[in-house]
N, C-alpha and C positions, 0 to 999 in steps of 0.2 A: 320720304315721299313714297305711296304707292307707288309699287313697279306692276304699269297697267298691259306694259308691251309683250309680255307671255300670253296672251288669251287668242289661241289661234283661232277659237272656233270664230270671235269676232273678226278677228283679221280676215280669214278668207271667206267668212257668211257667203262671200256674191257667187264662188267659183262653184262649177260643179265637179264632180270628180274628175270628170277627163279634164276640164280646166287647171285642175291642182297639180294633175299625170303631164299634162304640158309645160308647165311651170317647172317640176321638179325635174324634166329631162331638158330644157333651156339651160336651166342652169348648172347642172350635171356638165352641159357640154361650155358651159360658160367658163368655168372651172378648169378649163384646162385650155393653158393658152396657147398651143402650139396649132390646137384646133382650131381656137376663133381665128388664127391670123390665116390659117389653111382654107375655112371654109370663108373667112371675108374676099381673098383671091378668089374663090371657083364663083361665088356668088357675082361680085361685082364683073367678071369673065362675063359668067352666063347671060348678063341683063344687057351689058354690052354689044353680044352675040344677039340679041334678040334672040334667045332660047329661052321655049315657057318655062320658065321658073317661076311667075310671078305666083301663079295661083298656091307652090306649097310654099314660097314666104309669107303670104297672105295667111294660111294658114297656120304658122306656127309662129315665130320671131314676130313678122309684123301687127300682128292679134292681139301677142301678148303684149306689147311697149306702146302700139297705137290704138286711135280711138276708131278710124276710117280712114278712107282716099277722100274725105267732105267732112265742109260742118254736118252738114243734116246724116251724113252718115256714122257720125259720132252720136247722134240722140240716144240711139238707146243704151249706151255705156255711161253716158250722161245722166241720164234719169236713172238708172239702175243704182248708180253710186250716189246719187243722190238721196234716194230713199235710205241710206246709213248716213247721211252725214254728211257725204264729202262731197262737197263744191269741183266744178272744173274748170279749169285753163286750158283754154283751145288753143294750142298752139301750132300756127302753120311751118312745120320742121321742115322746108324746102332749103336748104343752101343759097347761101348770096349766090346772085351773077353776077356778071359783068356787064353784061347789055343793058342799054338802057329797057325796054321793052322788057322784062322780067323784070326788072325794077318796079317800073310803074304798074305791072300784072301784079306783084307784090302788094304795094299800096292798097290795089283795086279790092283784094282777098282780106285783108284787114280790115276796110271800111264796110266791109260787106259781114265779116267778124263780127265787128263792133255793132250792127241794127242788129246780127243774130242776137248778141250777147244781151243787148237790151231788155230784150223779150223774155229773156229767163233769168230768173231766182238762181238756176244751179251753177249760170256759168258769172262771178262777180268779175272775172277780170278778163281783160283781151291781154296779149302780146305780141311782142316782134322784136328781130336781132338786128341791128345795126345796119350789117350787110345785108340786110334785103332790100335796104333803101340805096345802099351807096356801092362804091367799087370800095374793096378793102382796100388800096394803092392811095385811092384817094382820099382816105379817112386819115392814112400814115402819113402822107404829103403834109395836110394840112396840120395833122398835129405835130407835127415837128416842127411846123413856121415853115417851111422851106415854100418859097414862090411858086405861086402857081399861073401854072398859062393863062390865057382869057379866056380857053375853052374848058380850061378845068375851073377855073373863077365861076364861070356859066351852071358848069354840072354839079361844084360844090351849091349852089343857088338853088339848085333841082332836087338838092338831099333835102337842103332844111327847107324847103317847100313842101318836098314828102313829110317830114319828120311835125310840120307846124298842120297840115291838112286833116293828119291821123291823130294827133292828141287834141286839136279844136273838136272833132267831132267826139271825140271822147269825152271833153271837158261838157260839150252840149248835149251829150247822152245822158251824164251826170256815170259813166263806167269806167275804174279804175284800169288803169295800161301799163303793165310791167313792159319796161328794157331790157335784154337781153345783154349781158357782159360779154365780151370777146377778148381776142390778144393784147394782151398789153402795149405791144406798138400802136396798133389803131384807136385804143381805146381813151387817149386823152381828146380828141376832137368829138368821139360819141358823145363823152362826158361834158361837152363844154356846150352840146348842142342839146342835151335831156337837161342841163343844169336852164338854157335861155328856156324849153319848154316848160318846167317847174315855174320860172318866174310867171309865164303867162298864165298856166293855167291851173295852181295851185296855189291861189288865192279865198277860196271859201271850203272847198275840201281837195284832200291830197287825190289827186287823178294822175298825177305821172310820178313815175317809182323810174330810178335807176337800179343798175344792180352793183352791189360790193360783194367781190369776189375774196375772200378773207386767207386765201395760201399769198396771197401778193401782201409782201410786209409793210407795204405804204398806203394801205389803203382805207383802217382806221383813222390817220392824219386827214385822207381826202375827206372822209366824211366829217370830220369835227370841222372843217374848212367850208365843209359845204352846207351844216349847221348854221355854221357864223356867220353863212353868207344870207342863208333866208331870215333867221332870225333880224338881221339889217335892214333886211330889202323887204320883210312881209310876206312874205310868202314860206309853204309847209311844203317839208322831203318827203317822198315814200322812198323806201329802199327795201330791195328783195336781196338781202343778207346768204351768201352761196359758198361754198369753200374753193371750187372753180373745176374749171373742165379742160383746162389746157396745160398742165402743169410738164410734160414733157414736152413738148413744145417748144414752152417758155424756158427749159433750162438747158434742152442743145442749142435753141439762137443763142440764149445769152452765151453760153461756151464757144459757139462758131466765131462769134464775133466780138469777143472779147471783153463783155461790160460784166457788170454784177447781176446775178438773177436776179427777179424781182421777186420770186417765188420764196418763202420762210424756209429756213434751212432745215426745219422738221417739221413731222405731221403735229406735234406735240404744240410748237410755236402756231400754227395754222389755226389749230383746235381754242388754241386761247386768243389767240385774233375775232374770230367769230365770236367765240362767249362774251370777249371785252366789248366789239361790237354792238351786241345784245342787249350788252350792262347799259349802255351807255345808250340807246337810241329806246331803251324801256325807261331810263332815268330824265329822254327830254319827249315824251309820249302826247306832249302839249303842242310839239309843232313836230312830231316825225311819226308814218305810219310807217309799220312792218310787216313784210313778208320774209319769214322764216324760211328761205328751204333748205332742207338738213335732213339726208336718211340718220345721222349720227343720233341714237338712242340719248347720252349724255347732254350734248348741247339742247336734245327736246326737254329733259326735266331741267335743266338748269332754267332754262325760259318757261315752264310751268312753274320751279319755284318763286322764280320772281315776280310772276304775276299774281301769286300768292300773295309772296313776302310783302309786295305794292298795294295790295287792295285791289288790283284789277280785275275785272270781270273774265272769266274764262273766254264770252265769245262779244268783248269786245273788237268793235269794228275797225280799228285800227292795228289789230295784232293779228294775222293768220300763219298759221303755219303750212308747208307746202311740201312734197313729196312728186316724184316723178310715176306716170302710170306702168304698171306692172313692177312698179320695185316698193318694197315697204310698205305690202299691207300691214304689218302688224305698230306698223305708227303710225299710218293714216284714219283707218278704220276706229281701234281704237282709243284716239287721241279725240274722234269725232263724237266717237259712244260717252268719252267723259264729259261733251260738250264744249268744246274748242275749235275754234273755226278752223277751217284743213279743206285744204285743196290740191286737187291732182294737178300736175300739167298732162295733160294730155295731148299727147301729139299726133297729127295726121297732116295727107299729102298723099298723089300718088305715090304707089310702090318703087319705081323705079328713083325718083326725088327724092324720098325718104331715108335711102339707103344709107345716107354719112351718115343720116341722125342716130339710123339702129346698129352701124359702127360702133360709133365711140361708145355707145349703151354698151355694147359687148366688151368692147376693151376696157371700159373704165371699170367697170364688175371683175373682170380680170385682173385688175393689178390694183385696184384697192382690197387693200389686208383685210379680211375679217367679211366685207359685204356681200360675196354669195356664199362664202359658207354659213352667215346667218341666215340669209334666207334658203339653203336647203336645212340645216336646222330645224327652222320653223315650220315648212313644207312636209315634212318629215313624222315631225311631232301631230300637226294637224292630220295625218294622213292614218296615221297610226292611232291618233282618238277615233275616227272614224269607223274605223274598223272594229272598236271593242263594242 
């Protein structure tokens, strides 16, 4: 197969040069981890402190990975990527709370998502994370079976009220709703509550998508399980296929307390989780839609070969692929220049809210092998065609 992911001048078309020089010194300091974990203290200090810092995170870090502190403040990065190609995912990166009141502020920002998202071509999907509906305490409670009070019986009552208000309106918008994956302890009552939403409203096209996190070794089985069960019941999966975001996390709990990780015992076993994933939800394409998100180069041609290999249309509607904003222009862009549907998430939230989101963006670049030194690579490359 063509190898398309070399052609910087399309990957970075949108930046201008100082946009490139920002990028290339992000990740210069991305790249060294002593620093991110230095500058995530003085930062989350500073914001703490109520010291103006907001305006140069606004300016550097929060620019690069977000879209704005608003929907509407995200349009023009929205239209902008959209004239190459690539679709956007608004996604509100605020952190769960606890209170109720941010809860239902939550919901509020979603529903009001979802008219925005109607309105436009560039944006096909809305989303949201679990915890923005529920207490995470409370997700763990219930997925473990363990009793719950009358007043947590009430508040569990208040999630999937949340969870049933946001995907009817989505169902009745006719716009797809990605699920957001979390921890593995909480995450079997998410799953049981996007599974009752699928049956309702993934009936004539798939509008609600869970997500399968593919470093978790079990979770192949859930999906063939979750297959068998619409296939039964009538009803079609979407699944936004991810390799996950919690992986140390998930393997000091399980070490603290003594059970088996759930995590694959290598990146190698993860990487073939995802691709089997792949294999298998492109081989049942009759009742499952896909969102790919994958910066991993290999897993994107393995899912272009298949959609070869199948007779699949490039940009049909049931297959997209997805990429985080400000990471992997050179498989977003062009992936979209060859005609394959590709969508950013994009994220926004005030600055101060935002902060975990552009956390773990820096740590996770940090301690995956190979992913900013690819993108200062290609930063590098593009920088240097420029010049000649």
């Amino acid at each position: 197969m063509e190898k398309i992911f070399e052609n910087t001048a399309t990957a970075f078309s949108l930046k201008s040069d100082a946009e490139l020089e920002r990028a290339y010194f992000l990740f210069k300091m991305i790249a060294n981890e002593p620093l991110v974990k230095l500058g995530t203290l003085m930062t989350n200090f500073a914001l703490k402190a109520n010291l103006p810092v907001e305006g140069l995170i606004r300016a550097t870090v929060f620019d690069h990975f977000c879209g704005g502190v608003n929907e509407v403040d995200c349009l023009p990065v929205v239209d902008k990527m959209y004239q190459k190609g690539v679709a956007s995912v608004l996604d509100y990166s605020v952190e769960g709370k606890d209170e109720e009141d941010p809860l239902d502020h939550a919901v509020q920002v979603i529903l009001t998502i979802l008219d925005f998202v109607k309105e436009r071509e560039a944006i096909p999907f809305a989303v949201f994370k679990p915890t923005a509906f529920g207490r995470f305490a409370l997700y763990q409670k219930k997925g473990e079976g363990r009793h719950l009070t009358a007043d947590e019986q009430a508040e569990w009552g208040r999630v999937e009220n949340r969870f049933d208000k946001v995907c009817k309106k989505a169902h009745d918008l006719n716009v797809s709703l990605l699920i957001d994956g979390e921890e593995s302890w909480m995450q079997d009552a998410a799953d049981q509550l996007v599974t009752e939403m699928m049956r309702r409203y993934n009936t004539g096209k798939t509008i609600v998508f869970n997500t399968l996190q593919a470093y978790r070794w079990d979770r192949l089985d859930y999906l063939k399980k979750l297959h068998a069960t619409a296939v039964r019941e009538g009803f079609t999966v979407g699944i936004k296929v991810v390799r996950g975001a919690y992986m140390e996390k998930e393997n000091e709990r399980a070490e603290a307390m003594g059970y088996p990780s759930p995590i694959c015992a290598s990146k190698a076993a993860t990487d073939q989780n995802f691709d089997e994933a792949v294999r298998y939800m492109i081989a049942h394409l009759d009742t499952i839609s896909i969102f790919a998100g994958t910066h991993n180069e290999a897993s994107c041609y393995a899912l272009m070969a298949l959609l070869t290999e199948k007779g699949i249309a490039k940009n049909d509607a049931r297959v997209w692929f997805g990429q985080l904003y400000g990471m992997s222009d050179h498989i977003s862009f062009n992936l979209a220049a060859h005609g394959y549907n590709v969508a950013k998430y994009l994220p926004f939230g005030p600055v101060k809210d935002v902060m975990p989101y552009l956390t773990r963006r820096a740590e996770e670049n940090t301690s995956v092998a190979g992913q900013t030194s690819r993108e200062l690579s290609l930063i590098k490359k593009e920088r240097k065609r420029r010049k000649m």
